[in-house]
MARNU-107528 format. One record per residue (C-alpha): chain; residue number from 0; residue in three letters; y, x, z. Coordinates in steps of 0.2 Angstrom, whole numbers, padded with zeros to 4 digits. Layout:
BEGIN
+-----+-----+------+-------+-------+-------+
! mol ! seq ! type ! north !  east !    up !
+-----+-----+------+-------+-------+-------+
!   A ! NUM !  ALA !     Y !     X !     Z !
...
+-----+-----+------+-------+-------+-------+
END
This chain:
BEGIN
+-----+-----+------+-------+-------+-------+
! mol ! seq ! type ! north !  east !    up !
+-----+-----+------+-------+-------+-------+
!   A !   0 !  UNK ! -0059 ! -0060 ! -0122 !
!   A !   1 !  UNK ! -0043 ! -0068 ! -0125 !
!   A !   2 !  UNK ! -0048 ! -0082 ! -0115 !
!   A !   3 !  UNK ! -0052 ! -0071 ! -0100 !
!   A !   4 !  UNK ! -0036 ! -0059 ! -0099 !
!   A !   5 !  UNK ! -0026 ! -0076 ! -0102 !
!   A !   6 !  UNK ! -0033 ! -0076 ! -0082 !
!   A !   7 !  UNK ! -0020 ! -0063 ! -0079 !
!   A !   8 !  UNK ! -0010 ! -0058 ! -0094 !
!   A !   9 !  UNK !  0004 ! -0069 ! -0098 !
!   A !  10 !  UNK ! -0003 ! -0066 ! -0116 !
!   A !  11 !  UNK ! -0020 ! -0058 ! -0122 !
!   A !  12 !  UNK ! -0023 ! -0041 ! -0125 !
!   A !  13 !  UNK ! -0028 ! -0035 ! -0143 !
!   A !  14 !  UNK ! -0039 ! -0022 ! -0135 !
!   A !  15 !  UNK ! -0056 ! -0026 ! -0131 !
!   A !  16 !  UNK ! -0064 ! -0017 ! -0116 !
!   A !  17 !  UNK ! -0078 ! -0018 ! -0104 !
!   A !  18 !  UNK ! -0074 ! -0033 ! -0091 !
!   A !  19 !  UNK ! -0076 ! -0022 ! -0072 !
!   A !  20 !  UNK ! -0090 ! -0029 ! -0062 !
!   A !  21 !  UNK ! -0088 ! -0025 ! -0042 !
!   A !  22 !  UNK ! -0099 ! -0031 ! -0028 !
!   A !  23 !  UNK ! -0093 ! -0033 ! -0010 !
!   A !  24 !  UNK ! -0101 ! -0028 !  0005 !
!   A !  25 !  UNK ! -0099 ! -0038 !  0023 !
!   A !  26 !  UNK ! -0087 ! -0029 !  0034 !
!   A !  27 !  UNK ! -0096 ! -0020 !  0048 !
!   A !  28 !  UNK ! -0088 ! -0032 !  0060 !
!   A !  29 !  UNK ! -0084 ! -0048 !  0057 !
!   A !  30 !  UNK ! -0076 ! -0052 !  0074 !
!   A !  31 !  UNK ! -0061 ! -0043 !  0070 !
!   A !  32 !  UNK ! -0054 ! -0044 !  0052 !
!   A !  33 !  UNK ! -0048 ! -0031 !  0040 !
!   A !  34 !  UNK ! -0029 ! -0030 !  0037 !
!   A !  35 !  UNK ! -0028 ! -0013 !  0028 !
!   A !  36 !  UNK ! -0036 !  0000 !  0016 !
!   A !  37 !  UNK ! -0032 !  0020 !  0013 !
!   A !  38 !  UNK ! -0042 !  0033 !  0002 !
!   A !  39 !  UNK ! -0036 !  0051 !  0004 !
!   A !  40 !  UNK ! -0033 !  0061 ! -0012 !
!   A !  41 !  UNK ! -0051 !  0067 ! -0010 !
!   A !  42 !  UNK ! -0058 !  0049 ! -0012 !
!   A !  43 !  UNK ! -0064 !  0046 !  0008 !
!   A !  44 !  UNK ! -0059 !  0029 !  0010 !
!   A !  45 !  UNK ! -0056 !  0020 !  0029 !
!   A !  46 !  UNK ! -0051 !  0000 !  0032 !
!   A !  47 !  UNK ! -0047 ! -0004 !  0048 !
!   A !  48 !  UNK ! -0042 ! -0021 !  0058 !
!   A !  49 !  UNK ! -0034 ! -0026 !  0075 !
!   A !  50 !  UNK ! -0034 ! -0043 !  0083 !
!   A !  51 !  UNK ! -0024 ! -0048 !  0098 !
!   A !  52 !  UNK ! -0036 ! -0060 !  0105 !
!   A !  53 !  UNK ! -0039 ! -0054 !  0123 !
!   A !  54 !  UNK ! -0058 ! -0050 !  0120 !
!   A !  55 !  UNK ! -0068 ! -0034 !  0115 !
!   A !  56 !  UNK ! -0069 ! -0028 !  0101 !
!   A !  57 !  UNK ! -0048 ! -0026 !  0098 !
!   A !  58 !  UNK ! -0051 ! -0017 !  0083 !
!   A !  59 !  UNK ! -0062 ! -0012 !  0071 !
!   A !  60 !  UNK ! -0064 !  0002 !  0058 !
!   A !  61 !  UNK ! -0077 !  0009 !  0043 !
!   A !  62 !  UNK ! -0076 !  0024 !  0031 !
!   A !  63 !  UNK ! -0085 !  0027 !  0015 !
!   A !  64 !  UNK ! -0096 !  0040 !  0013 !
!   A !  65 !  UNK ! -0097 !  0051 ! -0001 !
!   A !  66 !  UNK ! -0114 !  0043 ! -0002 !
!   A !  67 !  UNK ! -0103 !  0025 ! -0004 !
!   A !  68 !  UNK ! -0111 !  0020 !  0011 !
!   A !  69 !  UNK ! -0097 !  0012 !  0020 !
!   A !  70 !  UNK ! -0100 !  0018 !  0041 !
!   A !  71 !  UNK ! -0094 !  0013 !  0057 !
!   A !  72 !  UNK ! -0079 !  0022 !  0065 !
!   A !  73 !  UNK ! -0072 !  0020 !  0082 !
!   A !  74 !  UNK ! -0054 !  0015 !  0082 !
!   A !  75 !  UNK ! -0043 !  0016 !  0097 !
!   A !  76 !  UNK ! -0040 ! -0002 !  0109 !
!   A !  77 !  UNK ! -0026 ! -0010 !  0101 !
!   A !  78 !  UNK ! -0013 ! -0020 !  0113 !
!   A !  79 !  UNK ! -0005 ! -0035 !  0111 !
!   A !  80 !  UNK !  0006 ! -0039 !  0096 !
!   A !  81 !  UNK ! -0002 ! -0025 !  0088 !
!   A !  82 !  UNK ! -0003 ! -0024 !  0068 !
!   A !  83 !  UNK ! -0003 ! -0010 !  0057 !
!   A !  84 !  UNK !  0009 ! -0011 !  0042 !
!   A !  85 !  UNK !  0005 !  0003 !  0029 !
!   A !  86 !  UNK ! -0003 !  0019 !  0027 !
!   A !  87 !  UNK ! -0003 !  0034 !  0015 !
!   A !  88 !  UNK ! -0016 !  0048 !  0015 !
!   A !  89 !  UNK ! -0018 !  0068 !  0010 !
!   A !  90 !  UNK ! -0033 !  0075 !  0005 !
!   A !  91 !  UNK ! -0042 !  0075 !  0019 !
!   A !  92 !  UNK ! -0034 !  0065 !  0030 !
!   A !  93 !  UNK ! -0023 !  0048 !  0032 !
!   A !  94 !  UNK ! -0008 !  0041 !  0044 !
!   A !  95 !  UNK ! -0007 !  0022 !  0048 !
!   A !  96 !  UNK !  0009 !  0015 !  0053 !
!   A !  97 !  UNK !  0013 ! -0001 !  0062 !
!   A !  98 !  UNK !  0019 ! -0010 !  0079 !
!   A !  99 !  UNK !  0015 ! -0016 !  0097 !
!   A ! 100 !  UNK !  0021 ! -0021 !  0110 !
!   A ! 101 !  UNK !  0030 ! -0005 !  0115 !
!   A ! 102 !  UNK !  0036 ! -0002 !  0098 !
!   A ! 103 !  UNK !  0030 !  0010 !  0085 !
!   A ! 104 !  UNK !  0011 !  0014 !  0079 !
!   A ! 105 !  UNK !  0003 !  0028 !  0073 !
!   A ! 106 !  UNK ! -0014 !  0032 !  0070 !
!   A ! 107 !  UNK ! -0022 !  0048 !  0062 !
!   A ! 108 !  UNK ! -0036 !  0048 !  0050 !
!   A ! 109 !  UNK ! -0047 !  0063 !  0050 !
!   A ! 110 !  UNK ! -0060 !  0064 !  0035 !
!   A ! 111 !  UNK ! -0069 !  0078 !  0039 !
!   A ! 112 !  UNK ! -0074 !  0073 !  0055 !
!   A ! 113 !  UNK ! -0073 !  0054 !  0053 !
!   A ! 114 !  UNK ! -0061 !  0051 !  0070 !
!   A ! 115 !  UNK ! -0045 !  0040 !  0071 !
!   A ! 116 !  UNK ! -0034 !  0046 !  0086 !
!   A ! 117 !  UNK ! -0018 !  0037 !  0092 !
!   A ! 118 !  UNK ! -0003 !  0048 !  0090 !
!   A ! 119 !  UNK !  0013 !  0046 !  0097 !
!   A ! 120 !  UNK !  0027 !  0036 !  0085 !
!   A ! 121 !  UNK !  0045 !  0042 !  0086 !
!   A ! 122 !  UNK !  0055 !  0033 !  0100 !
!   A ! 123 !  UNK !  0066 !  0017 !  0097 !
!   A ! 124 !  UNK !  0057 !  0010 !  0084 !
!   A ! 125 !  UNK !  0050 ! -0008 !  0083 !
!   A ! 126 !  UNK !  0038 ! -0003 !  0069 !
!   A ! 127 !  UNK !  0035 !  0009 !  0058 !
!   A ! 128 !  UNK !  0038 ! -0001 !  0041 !
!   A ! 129 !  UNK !  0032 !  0013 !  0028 !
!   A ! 130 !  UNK !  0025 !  0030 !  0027 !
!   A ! 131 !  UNK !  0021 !  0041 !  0011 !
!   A ! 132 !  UNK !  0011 !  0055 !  0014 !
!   A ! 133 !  UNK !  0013 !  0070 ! -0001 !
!   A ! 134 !  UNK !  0007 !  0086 !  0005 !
!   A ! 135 !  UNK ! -0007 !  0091 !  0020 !
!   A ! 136 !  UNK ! -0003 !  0084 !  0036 !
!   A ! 137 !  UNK !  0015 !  0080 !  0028 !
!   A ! 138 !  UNK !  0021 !  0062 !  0027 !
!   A ! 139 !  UNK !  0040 !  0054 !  0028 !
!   A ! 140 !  UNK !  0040 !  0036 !  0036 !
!   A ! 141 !  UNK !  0054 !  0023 !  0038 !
!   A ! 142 !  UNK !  0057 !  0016 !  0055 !
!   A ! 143 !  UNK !  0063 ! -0001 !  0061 !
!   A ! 144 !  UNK !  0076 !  0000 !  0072 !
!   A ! 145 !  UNK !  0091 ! -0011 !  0080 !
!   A ! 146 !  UNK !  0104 ! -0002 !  0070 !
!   A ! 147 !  UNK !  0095 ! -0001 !  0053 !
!   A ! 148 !  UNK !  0079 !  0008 !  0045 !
!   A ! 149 !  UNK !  0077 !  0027 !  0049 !
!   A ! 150 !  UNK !  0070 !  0039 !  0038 !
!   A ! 151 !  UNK !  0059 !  0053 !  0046 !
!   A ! 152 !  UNK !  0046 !  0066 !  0041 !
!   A ! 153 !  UNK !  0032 !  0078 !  0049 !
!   A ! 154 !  UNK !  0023 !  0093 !  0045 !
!   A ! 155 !  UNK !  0012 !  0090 !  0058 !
!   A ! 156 !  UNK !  0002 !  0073 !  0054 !
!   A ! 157 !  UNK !  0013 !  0065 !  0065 !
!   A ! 158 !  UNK !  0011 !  0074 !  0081 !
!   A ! 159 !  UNK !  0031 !  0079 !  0080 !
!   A ! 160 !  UNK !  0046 !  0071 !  0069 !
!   A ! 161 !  UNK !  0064 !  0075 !  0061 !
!   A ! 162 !  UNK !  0079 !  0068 !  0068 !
!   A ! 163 !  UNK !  0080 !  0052 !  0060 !
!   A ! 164 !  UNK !  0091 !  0051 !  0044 !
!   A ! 165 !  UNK !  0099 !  0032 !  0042 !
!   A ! 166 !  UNK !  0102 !  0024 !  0025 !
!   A ! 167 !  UNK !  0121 !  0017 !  0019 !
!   A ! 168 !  UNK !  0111 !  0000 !  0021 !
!   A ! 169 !  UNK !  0113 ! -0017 !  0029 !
!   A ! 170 !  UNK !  0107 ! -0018 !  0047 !
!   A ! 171 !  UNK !  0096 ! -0035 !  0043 !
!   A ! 172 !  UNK !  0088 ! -0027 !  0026 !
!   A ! 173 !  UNK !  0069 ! -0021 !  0027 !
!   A ! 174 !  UNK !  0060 ! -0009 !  0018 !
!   A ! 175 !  UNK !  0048 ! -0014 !  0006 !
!   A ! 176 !  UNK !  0043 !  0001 ! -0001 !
!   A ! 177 !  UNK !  0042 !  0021 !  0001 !
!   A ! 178 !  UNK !  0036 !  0036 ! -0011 !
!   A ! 179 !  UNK !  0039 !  0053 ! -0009 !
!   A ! 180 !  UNK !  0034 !  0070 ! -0017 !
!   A ! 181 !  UNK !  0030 !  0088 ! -0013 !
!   A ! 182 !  UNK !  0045 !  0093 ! -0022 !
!   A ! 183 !  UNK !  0055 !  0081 ! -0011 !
!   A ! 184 !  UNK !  0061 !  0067 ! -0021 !
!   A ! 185 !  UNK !  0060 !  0051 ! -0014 !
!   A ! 186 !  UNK !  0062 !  0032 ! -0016 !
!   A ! 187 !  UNK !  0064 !  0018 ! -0008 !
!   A ! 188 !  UNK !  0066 !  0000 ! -0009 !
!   A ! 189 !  UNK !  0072 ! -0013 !  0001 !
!   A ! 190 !  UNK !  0075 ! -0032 !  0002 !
!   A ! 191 !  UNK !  0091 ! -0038 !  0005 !
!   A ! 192 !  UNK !  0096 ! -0056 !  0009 !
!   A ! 193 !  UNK !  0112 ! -0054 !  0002 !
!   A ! 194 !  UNK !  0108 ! -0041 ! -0012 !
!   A ! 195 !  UNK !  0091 ! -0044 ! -0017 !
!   A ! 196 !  UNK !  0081 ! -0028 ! -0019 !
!   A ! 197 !  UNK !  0091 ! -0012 ! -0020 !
!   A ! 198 !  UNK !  0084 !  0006 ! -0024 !
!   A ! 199 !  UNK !  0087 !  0019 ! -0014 !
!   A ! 200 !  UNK !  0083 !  0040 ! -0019 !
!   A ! 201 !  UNK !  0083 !  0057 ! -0012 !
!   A ! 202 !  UNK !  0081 !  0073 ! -0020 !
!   A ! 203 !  UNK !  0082 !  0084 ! -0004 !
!   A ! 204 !  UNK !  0069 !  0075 !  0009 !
!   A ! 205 !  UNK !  0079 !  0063 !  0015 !
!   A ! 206 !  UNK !  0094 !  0072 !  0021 !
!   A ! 207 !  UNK !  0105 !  0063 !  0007 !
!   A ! 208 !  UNK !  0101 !  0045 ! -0001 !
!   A ! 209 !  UNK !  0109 !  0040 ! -0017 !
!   A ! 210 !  UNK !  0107 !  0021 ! -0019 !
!   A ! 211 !  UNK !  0102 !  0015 ! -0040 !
!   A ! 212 !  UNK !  0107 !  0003 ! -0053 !
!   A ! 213 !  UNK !  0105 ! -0014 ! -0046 !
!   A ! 214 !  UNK !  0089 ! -0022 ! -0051 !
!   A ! 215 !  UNK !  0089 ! -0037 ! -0062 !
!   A ! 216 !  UNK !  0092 ! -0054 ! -0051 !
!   A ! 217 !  UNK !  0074 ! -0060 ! -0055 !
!   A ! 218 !  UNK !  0068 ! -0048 ! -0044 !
!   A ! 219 !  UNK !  0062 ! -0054 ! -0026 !
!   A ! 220 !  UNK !  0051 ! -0040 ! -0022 !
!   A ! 221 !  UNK !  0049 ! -0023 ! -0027 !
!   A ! 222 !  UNK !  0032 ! -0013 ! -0018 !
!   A ! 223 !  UNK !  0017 ! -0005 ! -0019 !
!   A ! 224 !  UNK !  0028 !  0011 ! -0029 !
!   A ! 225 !  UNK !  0019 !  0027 ! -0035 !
!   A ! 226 !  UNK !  0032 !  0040 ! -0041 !
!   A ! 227 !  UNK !  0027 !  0057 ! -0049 !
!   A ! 228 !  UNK !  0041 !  0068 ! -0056 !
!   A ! 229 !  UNK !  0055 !  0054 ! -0061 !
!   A ! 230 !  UNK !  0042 !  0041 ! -0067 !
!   A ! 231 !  UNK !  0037 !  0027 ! -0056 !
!   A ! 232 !  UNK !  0027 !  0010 ! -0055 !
!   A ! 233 !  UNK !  0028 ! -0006 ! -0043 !
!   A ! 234 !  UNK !  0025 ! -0020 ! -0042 !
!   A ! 235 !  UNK !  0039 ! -0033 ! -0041 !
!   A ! 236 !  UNK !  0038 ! -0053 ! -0041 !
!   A ! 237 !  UNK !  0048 ! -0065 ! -0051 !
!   A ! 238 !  UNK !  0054 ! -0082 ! -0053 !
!   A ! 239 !  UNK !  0042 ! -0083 ! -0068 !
!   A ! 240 !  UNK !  0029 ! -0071 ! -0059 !
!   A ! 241 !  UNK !  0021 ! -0055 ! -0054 !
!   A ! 242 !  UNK !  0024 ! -0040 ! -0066 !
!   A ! 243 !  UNK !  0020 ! -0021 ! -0064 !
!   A ! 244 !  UNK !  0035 ! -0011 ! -0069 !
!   A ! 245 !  UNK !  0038 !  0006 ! -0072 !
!   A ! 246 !  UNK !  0055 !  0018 ! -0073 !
!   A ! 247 !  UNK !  0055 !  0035 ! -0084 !
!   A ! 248 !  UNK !  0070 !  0040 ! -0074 !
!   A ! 249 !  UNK !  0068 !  0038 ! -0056 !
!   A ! 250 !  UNK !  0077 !  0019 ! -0053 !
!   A ! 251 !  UNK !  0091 !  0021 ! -0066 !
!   A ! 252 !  UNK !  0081 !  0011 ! -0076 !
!   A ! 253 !  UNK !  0068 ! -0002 ! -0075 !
!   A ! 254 !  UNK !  0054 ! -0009 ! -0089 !
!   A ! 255 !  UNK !  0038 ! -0022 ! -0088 !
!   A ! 256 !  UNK !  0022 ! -0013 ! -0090 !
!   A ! 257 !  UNK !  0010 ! -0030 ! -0090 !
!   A ! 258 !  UNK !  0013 ! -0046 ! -0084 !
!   A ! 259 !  UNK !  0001 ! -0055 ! -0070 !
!   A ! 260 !  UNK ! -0004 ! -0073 ! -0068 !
!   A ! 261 !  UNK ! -0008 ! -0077 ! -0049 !
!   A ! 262 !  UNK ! -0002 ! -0072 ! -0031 !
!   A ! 263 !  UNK ! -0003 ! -0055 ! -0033 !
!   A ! 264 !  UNK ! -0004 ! -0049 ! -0017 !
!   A ! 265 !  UNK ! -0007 ! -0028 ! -0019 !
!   A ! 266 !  UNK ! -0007 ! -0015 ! -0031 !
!   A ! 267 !  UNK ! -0012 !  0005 ! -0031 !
!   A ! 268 !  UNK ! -0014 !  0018 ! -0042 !
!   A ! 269 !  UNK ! -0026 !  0033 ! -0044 !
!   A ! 270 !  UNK ! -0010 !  0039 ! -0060 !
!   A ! 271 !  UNK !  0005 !  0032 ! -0066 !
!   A ! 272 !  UNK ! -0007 !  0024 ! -0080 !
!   A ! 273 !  UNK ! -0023 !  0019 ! -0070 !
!   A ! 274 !  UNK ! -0022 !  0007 ! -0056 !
!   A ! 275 !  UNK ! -0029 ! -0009 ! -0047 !
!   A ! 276 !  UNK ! -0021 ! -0026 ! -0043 !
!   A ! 277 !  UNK ! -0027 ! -0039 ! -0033 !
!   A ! 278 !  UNK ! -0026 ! -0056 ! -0023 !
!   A ! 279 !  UNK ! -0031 ! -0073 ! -0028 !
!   A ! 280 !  UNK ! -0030 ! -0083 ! -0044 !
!   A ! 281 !  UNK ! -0019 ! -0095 ! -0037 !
!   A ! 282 !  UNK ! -0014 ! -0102 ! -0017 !
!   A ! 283 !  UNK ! -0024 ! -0119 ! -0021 !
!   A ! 284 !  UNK ! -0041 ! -0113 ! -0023 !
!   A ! 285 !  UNK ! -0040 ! -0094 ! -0016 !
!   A ! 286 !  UNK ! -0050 ! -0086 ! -0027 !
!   A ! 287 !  UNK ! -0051 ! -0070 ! -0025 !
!   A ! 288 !  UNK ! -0043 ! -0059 ! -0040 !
!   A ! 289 !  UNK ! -0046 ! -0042 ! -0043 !
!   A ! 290 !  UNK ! -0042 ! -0033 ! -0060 !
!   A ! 291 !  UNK ! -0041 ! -0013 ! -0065 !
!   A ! 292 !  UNK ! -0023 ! -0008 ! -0077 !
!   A ! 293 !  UNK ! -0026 !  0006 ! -0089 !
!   A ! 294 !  UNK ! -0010 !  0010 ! -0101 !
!   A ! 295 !  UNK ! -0003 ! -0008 ! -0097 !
!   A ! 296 !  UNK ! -0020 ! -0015 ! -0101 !
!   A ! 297 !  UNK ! -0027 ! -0026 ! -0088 !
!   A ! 298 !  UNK ! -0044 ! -0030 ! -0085 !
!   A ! 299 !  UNK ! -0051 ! -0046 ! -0074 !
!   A ! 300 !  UNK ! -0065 ! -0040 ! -0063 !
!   A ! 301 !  UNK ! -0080 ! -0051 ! -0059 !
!   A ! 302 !  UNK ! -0082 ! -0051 ! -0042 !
!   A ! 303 !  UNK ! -0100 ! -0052 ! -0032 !
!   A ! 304 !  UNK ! -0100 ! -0057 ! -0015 !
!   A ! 305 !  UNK ! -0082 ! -0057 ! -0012 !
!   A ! 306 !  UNK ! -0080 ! -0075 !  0000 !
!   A ! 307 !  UNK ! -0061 ! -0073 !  0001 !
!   A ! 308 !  UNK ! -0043 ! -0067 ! -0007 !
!   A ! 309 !  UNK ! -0042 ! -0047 ! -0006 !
!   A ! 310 !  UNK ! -0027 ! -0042 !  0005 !
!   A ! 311 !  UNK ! -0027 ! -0024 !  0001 !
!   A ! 312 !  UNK ! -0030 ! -0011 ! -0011 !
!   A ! 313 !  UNK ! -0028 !  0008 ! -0010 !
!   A ! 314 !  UNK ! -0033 !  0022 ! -0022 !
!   A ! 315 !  UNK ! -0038 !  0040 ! -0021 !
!   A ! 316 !  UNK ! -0039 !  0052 ! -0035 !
!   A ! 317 !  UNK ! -0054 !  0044 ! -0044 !
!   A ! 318 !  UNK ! -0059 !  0028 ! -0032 !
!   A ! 319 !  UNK ! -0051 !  0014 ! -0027 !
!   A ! 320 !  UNK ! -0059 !  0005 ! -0010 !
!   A ! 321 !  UNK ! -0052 ! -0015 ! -0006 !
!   A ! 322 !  UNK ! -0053 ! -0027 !  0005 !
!   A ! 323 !  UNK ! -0055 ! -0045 !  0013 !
!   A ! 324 !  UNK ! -0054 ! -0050 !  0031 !
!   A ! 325 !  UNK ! -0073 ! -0048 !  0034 !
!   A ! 326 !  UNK ! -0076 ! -0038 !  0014 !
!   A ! 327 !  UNK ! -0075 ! -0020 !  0008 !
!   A ! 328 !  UNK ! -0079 ! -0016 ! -0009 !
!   A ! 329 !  UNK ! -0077 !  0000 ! -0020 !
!   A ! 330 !  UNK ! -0071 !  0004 ! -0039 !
!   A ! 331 !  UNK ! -0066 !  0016 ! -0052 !
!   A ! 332 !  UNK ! -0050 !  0010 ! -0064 !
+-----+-----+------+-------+-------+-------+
END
């Protein structure tokens, strides 16, 4: 057992669980690949893709079933340049953000009908970079824009918008991050050539952003964060490698939770103590990697019919769906 963790753990566990096992299924389409993955809080899971190649199709989508049959779901044309970024769901519904060539994209993700529509992205973006959905129809996204990112929210799933709040933040810096909470506390992180990553939080919705600690140097990254009450887990990248880390009071502090050998490439959570990484073993042989975190143990998942690196993970209360460019696959942490 020691022998496997050491796959992933910097050093083995002293618990011995049950290794995962998870068998992949071929993407519906293969013409188009996957580029991302949402589950709502009701565990209805969609992965959808887009290519700019000017041939039909332009994208692609599938949901799973509460049967776990994953299904065929018509996605709207994407343009040129077009990519979707991030996505965050509700319990019965999801919102994906991204960009195209006219600047912002959104699309809605309705569960009970199992229909994506376009919906129209605030003006004077070029992208939406994150969005964190924490209540029905109720979601807060950061915007790119010339003059910095913007923070906005909806009650509406995206059909209407705040006025934009701007953060005290360098112009150049991008968002890596965004979680928010019915109560209204949110953070957010961003990377900063000049200041590494910085942490950023609101109590009120957005209306006033109070910026943390500065985070140890080692940092290069900080995403993938899952906040509830004041506690919170990422995923942030080191010089010496990937590590989950958690804060019990809302970015003033910061401390490792496990350690992770490989390119780490996306992490989700169905709790603050159950959660999924994934991405390859290593970028010489790209070997797919895939391993559940319970309590800061991690577990190394053999992988059936999984031909390439998983790009994305994203969890719903109970299951977690991921992906490859032409794989979906399904499991519980």
């Amino acid at each position: 057992m020691c022998s496997l963790a050491a796959l992933v753990l910097a050093s083995c566990a002293t618990v011995t669980v049950a290794r995962p096992h998870v068998t992949g299924l071929p993407a519906i389409s293969i013409s188009v690949p996957l580029s991302n993955v949402a589950c709502t809080t009701d565990n209805s899971c969609v992965a959808l893709g887009t290519s700019n190649l000017d041939v039909s199709p332009t994208s692609v989508g599938e949901y799973r079933a509460a049967s776990g049959r994953w299904t065929e779901l018509a996605a709207p044309d994407a343009g040129p340049s077009t990519y979707i970024q991030s996505s965050s769901c509700w319990n019965d519904g999801c919102l994906f953000g991204g960009a195209q060539a006219s600047g912002g994209l959104l699309w809605r993700y309705d569960a009970g009908t199992h229909t994506i529509t376009a919906v129209t992205a605030p003006t004077g973006a070029s992208g939406i970079a994150a969005i964190s959905c924490y209540a029905s129809m109720t979601c807060a996204i950061v915007e790119s824009t010339t003059s910095g990112p913007q923070f906005l929210t909806s009650v509406d799933g995206g059909e209407t918008w705040s006025t934009p709040d701007g953060f005290d933040f360098p112009p150049h810096g991008s968002v890596t991050a965004l979680s928010c909470q019915s109560d209204l506390r949110c953070m957010a992180s961003f990377l900063s050539a000049s200041h590494g990553i910085e942490v950023f939080v609101s109590t009120d919705g957005g209306t006033l952003w109070n910026e943390r600690p500065p985070t140890p140097d080692t940092w290069s990254v900080l995403t993938s964060l899952n906040c509830s009450g004041k506690k919170c887990v990422g995923l942030t990248k080191r010089f010496t490698g990937w590590q989950i880390v958690r804060t019990d009071n809302f970015g003033t502090s910061w401390s490792r939770v496990s350690s992770l050998v490989g390119s780490i490439s996306t992490f989700a959570c169905t709790s603050l103590d159950r959660c999924v990484v994934a991405g390859m073993t290593n970028l010489q042989s790209s070997v797919p990697l895939l391993a559940t975190v319970t309590s800061g143990a991690v577990r190394v998942a053999k992988l059936k019919y999984v031909p390439s690196p998983i790009s994305e993970v994203a969890c719903g209360s109970r299951i977690c769906a991921a992906i490859g460019v032409t794989t979906v696959m399904t499991l519980r942490p």
